[in-house]
C-alpha positions as CSV (number, residue, x, y, z in Angstrom):
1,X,-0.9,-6.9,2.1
2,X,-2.7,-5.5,4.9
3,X,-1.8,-3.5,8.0
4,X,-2.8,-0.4,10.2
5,X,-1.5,3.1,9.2
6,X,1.1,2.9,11.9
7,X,2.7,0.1,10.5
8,X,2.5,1.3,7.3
9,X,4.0,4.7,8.4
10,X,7.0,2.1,10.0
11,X,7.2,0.1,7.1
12,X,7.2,2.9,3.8
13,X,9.0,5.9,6.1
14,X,6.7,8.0,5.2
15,X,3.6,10.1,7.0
16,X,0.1,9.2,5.9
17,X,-1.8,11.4,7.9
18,X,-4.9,11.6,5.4
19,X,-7.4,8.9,3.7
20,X,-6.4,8.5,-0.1
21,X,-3.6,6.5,-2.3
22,X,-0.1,7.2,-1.9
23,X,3.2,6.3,-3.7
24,X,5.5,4.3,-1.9
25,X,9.1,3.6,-2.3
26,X,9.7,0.3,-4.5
27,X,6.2,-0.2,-5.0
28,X,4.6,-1.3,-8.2
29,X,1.3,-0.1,-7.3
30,X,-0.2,2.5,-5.1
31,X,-1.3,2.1,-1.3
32,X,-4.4,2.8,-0.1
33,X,-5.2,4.4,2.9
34,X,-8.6,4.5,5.0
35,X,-7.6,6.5,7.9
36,X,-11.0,6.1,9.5
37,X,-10.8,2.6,9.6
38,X,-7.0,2.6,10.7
39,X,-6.0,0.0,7.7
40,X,-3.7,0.4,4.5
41,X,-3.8,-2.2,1.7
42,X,-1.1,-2.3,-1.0
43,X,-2.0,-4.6,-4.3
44,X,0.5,-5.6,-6.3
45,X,-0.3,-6.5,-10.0
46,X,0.2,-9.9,-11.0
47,X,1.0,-10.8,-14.8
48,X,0.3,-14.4,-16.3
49,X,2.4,-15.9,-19.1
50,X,1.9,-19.2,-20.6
51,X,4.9,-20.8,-22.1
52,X,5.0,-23.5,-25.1
């Protein structure tokens, strides 16, 4: 999921006033933040079972 650091400031509650990865409420995986090109991306992990 992609957006700027505004929305992503709107979206978590939180301030992210620096480039780097950041814990966000309910997440399973870190954001990360490139303040210099105004964009967070937040990857979730994705697990792959095969049943009988």
């Amino acid at each position: 999921m992609t957006g700027t650091v505004a929305q992503w400031q709107v979206w978590t509650g939180m301030c992210l006033p620096t480039t780097g990865t950041y814990v966000i409420p309910d997440g399973l995986s870190t954001l990360s933040i490139d303040v210099e090109r105004d964009t967070g991306v937040y990857v979730e992990p994705n697990v792959w079972m095969q049943h009988r």
